[in-house]
DSSP file (Angstrom, degrees, kcal/mol; ACC not computed):
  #  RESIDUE AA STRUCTURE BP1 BP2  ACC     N-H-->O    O-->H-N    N-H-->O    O-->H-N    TCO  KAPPA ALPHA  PHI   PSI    X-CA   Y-CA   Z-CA
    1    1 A X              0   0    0      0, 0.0    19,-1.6     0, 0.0     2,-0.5   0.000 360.0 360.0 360.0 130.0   33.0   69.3 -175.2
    2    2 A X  E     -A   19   0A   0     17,-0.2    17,-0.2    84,-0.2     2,-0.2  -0.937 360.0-168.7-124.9 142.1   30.9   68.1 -172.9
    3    3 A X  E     -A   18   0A   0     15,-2.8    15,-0.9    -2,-0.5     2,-0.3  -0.598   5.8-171.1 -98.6 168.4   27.7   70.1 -170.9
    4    4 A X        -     0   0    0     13,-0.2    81,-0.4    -2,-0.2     2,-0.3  -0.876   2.6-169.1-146.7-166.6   25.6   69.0 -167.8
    5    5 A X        -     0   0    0     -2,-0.3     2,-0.3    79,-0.2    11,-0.3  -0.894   7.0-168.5 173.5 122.6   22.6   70.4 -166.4
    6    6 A X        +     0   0    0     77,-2.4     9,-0.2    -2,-0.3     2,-0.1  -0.831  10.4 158.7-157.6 132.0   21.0   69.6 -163.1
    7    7 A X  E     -B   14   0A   0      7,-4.8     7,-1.4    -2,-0.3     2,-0.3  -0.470  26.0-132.1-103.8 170.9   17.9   70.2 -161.2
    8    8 A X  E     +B   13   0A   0      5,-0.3     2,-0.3    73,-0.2     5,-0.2  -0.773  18.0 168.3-140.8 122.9   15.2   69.4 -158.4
    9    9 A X  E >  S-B   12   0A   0      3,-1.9     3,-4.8    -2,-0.3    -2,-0.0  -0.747  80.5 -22.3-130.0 134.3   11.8   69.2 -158.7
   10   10 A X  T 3  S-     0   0    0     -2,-0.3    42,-0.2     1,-0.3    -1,-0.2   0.722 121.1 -52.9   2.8  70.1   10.3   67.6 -155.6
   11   11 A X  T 3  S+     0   0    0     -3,-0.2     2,-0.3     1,-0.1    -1,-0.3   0.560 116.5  98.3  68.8  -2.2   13.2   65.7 -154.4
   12   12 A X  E <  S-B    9   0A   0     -3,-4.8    -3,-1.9    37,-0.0    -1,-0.1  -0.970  71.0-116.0-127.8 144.1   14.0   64.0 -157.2
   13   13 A X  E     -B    8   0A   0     -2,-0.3    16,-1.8    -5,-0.2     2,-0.4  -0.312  13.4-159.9 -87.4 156.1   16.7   65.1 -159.8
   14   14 A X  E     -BC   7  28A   0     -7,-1.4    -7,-4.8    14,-0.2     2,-0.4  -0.990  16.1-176.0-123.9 123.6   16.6   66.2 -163.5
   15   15 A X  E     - C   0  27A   0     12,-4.4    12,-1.5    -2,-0.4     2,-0.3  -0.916  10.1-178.4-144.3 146.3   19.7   65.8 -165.2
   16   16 A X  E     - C   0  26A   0     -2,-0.4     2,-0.2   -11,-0.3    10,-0.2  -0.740   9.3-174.6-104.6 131.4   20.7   67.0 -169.3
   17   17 A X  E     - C   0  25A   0      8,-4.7     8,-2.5    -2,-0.3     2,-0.2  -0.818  10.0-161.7-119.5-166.5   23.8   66.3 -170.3
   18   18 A X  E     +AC   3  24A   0    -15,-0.9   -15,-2.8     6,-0.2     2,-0.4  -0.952  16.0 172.1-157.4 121.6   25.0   67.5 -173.7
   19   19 A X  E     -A    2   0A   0      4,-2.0     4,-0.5    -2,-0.2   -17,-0.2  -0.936  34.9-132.7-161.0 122.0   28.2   65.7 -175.2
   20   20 A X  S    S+     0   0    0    -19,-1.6     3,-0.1    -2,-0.4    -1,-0.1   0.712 107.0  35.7 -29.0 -45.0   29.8   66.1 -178.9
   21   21 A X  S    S+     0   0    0      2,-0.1    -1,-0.2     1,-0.1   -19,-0.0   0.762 127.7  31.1-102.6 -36.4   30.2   62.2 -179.4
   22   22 A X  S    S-     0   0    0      1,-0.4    -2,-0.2     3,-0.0    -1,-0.1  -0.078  96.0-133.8-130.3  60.8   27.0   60.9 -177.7
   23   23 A X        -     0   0    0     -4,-0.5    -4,-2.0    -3,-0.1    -1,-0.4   0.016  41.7 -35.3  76.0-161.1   24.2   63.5 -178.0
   24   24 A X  E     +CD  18  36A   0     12,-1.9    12,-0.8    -6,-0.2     2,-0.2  -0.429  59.9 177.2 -92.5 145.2   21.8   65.0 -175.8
   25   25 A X  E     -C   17   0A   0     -8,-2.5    -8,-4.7    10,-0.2     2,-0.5  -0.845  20.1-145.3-165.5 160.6   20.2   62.8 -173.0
   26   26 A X  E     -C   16   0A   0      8,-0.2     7,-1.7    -2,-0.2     8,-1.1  -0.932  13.2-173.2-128.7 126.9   17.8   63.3 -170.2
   27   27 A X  E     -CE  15  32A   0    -12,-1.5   -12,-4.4    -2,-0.5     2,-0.5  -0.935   5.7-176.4-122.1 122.3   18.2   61.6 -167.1
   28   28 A X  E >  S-CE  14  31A   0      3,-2.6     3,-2.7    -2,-0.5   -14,-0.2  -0.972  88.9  -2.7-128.1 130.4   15.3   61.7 -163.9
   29   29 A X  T 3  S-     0   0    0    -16,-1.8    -1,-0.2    -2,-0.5   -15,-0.1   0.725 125.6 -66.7  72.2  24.0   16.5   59.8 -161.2
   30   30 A X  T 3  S+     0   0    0      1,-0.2     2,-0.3    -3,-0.1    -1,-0.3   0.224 108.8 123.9   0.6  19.7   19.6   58.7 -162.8
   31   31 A X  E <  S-E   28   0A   0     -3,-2.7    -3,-2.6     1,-0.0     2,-1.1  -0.756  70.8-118.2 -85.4 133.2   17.2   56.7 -165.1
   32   32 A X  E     +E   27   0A   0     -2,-0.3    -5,-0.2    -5,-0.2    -3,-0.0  -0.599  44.3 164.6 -88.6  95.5   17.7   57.5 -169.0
   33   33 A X        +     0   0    0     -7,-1.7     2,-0.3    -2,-1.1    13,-0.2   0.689  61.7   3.3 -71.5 -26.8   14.3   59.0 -170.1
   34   34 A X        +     0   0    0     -8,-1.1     2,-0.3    11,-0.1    -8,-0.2  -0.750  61.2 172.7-142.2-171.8   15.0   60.5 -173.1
   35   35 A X        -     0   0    0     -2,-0.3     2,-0.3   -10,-0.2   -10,-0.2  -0.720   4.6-179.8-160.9 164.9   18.3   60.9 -175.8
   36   36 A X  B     -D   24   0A   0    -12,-0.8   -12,-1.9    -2,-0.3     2,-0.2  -0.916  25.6-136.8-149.7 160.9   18.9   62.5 -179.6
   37   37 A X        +     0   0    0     -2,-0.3     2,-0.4   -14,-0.2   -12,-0.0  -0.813  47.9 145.0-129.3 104.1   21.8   62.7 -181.5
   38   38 A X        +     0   0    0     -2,-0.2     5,-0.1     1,-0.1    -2,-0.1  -0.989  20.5 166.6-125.4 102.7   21.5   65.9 -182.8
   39   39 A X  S    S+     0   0    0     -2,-0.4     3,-0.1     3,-0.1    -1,-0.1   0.142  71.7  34.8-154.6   7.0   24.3   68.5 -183.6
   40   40 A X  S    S+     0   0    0      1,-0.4     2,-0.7     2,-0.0    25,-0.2   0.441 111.9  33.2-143.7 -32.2   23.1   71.3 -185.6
   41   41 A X  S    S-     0   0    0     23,-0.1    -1,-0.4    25,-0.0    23,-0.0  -0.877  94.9 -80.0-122.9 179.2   19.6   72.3 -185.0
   42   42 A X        -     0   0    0     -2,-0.7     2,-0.2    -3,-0.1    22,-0.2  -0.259  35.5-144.4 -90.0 158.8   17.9   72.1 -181.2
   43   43 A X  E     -F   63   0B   0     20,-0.8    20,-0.9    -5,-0.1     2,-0.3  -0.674  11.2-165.8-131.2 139.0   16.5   69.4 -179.6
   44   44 A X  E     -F   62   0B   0     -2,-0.2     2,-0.3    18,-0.2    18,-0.2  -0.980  16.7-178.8-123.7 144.7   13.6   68.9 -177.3
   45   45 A X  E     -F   61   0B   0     16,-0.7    16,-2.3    -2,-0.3     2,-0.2  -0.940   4.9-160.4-149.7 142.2   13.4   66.0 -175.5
   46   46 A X        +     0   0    0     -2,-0.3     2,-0.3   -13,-0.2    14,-0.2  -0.565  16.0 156.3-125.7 172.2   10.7   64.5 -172.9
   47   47 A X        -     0   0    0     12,-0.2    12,-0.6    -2,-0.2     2,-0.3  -0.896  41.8-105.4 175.2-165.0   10.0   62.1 -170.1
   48   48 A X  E     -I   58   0C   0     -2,-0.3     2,-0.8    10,-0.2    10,-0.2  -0.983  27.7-145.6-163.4 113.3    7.9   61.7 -167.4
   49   49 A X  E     -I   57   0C   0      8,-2.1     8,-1.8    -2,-0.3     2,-0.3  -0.734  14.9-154.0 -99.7 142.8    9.3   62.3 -163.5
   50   50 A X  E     -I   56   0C   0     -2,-0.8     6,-0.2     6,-0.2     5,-0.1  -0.873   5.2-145.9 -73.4 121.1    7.8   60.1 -160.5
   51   51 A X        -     0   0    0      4,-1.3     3,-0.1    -2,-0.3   -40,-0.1  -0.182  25.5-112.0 -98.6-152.6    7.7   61.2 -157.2
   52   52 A X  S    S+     0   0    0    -42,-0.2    -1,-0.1     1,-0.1   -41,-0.0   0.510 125.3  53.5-125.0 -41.7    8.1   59.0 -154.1
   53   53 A X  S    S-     0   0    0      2,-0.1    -1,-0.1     1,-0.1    -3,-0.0   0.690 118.2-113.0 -86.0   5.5    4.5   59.8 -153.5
   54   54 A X  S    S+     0   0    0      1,-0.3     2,-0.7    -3,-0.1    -1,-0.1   0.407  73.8 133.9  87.5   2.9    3.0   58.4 -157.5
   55   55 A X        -     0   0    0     -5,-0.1    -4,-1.3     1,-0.0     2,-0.4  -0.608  43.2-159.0 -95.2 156.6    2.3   61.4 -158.3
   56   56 A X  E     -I   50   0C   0     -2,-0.7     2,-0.3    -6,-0.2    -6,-0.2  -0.944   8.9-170.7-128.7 121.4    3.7   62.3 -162.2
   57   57 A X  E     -I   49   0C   0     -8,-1.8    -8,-2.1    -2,-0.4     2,-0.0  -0.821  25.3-100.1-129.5 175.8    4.5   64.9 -164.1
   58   58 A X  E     -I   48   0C   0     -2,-0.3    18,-1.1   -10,-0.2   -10,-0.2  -0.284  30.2-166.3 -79.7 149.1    5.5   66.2 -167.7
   59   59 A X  E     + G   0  75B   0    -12,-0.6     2,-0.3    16,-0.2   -12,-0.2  -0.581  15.7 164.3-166.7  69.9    8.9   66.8 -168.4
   60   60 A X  E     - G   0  74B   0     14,-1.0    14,-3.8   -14,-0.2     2,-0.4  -0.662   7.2-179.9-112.1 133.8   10.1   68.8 -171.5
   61   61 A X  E     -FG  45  73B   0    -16,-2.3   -16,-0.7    -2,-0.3     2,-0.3  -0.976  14.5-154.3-145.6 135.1   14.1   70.5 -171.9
   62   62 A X  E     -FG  44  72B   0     10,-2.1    10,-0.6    -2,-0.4     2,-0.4  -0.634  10.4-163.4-103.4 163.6   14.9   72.4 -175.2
   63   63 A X  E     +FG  43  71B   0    -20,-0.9   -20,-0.8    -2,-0.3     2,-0.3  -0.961  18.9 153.5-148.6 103.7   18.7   72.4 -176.0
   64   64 A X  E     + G   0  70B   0      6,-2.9     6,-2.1    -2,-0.4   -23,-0.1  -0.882  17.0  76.2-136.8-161.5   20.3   74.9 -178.5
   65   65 A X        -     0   0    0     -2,-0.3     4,-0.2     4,-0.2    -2,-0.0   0.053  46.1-139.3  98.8 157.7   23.5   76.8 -179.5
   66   66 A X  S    S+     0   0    0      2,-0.3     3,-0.2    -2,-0.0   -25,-0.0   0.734  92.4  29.4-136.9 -49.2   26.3   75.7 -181.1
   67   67 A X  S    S+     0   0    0      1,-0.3     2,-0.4     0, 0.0    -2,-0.0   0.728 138.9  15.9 -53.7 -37.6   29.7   77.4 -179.4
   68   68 A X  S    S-     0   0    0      2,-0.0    -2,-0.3   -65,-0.0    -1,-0.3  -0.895  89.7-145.6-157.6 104.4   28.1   77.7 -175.7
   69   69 A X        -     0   0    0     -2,-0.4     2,-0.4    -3,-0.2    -4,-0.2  -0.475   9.4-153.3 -74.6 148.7   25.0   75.5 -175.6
   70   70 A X  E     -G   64   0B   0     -6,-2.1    -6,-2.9    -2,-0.2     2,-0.3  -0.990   9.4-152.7-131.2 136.4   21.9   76.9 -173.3
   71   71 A X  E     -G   63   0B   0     -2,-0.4     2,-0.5    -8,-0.2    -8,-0.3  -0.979   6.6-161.2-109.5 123.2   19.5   74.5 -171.7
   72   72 A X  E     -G   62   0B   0    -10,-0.6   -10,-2.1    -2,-0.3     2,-0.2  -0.893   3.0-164.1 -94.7  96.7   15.7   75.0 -170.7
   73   73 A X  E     -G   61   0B   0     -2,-0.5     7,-1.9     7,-0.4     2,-0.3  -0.449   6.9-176.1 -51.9 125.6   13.7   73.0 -168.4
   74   74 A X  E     -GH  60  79B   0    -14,-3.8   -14,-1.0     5,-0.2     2,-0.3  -0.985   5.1-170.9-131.7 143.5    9.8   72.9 -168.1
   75   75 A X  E >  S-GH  59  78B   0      3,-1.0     3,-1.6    -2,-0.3   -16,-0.2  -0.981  82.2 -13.8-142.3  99.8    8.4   70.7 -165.3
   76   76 A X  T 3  S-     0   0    0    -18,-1.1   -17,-0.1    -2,-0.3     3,-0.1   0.797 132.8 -53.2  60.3  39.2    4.6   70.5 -165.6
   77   77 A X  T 3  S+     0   0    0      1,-0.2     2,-0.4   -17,-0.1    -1,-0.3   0.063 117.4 118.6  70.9   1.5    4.7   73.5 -168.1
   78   78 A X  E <   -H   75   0B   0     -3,-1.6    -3,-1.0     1,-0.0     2,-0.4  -0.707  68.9-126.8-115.1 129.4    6.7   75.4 -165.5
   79   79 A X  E     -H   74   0B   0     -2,-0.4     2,-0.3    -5,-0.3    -5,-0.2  -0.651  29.6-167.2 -75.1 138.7   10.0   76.6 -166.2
   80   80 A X        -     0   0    0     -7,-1.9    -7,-0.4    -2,-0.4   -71,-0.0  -0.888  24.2-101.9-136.0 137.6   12.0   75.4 -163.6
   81   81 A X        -     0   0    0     -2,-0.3     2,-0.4    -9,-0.1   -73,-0.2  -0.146  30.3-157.4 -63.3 157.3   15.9   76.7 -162.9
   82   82 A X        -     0   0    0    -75,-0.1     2,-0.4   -77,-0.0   -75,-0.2  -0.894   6.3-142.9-137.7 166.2   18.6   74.4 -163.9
   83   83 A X        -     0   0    0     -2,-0.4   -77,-2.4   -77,-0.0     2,-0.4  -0.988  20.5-132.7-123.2 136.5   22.4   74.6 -162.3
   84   84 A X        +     0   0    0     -2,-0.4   -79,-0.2   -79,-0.2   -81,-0.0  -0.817  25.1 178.4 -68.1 127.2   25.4   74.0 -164.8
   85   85 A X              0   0    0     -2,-0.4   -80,-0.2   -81,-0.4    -1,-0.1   0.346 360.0 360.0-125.2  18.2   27.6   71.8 -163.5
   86   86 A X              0   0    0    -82,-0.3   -84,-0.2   -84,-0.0   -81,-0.1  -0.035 360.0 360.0-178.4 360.0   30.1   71.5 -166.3
Protein backbone atom coordinates (compact mmCIF):
# COMPACT_ATOMS: atom_id res chain seq x y z
CA UNK A 1 0.00 0.00 0.00
CA UNK A 2 1.31 2.92 -0.93
CA UNK A 3 0.30 6.84 0.33
CA UNK A 4 1.43 10.27 -1.21
CA UNK A 5 0.95 13.66 0.06
CA UNK A 6 1.58 16.86 -1.75
CA UNK A 7 1.81 20.50 -1.02
CA UNK A 8 2.98 24.14 -1.87
CA UNK A 9 4.52 26.43 0.17
CA UNK A 10 5.88 29.39 -1.84
CA UNK A 11 6.13 27.81 -5.14
CA UNK A 12 7.98 25.08 -4.24
CA UNK A 13 6.59 21.57 -3.52
CA UNK A 14 6.44 19.27 -0.35
CA UNK A 15 5.94 15.83 -1.01
CA UNK A 16 5.41 12.55 1.82
CA UNK A 17 5.06 9.52 0.52
CA UNK A 18 4.30 6.64 2.73
CA UNK A 19 5.01 2.98 1.28
CA UNK A 20 4.87 -0.66 3.13
CA UNK A 21 8.31 -1.82 1.70
CA UNK A 22 10.37 1.48 1.68
CA UNK A 23 9.15 3.65 4.58
CA UNK A 24 8.23 7.18 4.99
CA UNK A 25 10.17 9.88 2.98
CA UNK A 26 10.00 13.57 2.55
CA UNK A 27 10.77 15.09 -0.57
CA UNK A 28 11.05 19.34 -1.19
CA UNK A 29 11.64 19.96 -4.59
CA UNK A 30 11.85 16.43 -5.66
CA UNK A 31 15.09 16.38 -3.48
CA UNK A 32 15.00 13.58 -0.69
CA UNK A 33 15.21 15.50 2.67
CA UNK A 34 14.27 13.28 5.07
CA UNK A 35 13.19 9.11 5.23
CA UNK A 36 12.43 6.42 8.27
CA UNK A 37 11.57 3.05 8.14
CA UNK A 38 9.09 2.87 10.52
CA UNK A 39 5.86 0.67 10.58
CA UNK A 40 4.29 0.62 13.89
CA UNK A 41 4.54 3.72 15.75
CA UNK A 42 4.53 7.45 14.03
CA UNK A 43 7.07 9.12 12.52
CA UNK A 44 8.14 12.80 12.32
CA UNK A 45 10.49 13.67 9.90
CA UNK A 46 12.21 17.13 8.99
CA UNK A 47 14.10 19.13 6.34
CA UNK A 48 14.67 22.42 5.51
CA UNK A 49 12.67 24.14 2.15
CA UNK A 50 14.62 26.86 -0.01
CA UNK A 51 12.93 29.28 -1.84
CA UNK A 52 14.02 30.79 -5.23
CA UNK A 53 14.54 33.93 -3.29
CA UNK A 54 17.23 32.09 -0.18
CA UNK A 55 15.00 32.55 2.05
CA UNK A 56 14.58 29.02 4.36
CA UNK A 57 12.35 27.56 6.35
CA UNK A 58 11.59 24.61 8.93
CA UNK A 59 9.87 21.80 7.73
CA UNK A 60 8.27 19.10 10.13
CA UNK A 61 5.38 16.22 8.83
CA UNK A 62 4.01 13.70 11.50
CA UNK A 63 2.77 10.41 9.97
CA UNK A 64 0.47 7.91 11.89
CA UNK A 65 -2.18 5.17 11.58
CA UNK A 66 -1.91 1.90 10.68
CA UNK A 67 -5.11 0.80 8.21
CA UNK A 68 -5.63 4.47 6.61
CA UNK A 69 -2.49 6.50 7.38
CA UNK A 70 -3.12 10.49 8.06
CA UNK A 71 -0.32 12.94 7.35
CA UNK A 72 0.41 16.45 8.98
CA UNK A 73 2.55 19.17 7.60
CA UNK A 74 3.98 22.26 9.52
CA UNK A 75 5.91 24.80 7.48
CA UNK A 76 7.64 27.37 9.68
CA UNK A 77 5.39 26.06 12.64
CA UNK A 78 2.35 26.61 10.52
CA UNK A 79 0.23 23.87 9.63
CA UNK A 80 -0.05 24.00 6.13
CA UNK A 81 -2.87 21.79 3.94
CA UNK A 82 -1.65 18.75 2.23
CA UNK A 83 -3.63 17.13 -1.02
CA UNK A 84 -3.64 13.11 -1.14
CA UNK A 85 -2.81 12.09 -4.17
CA UNK A 86 -2.87 8.36 -3.72
Amino acid sequence: MKSEWIANYENEEIKITNNWFTGEKLFINNELQDEQLNFITPSTMTGILTTKKGEKFPVKTNLSGFFKVRCHLFVDNKKIALKQTK
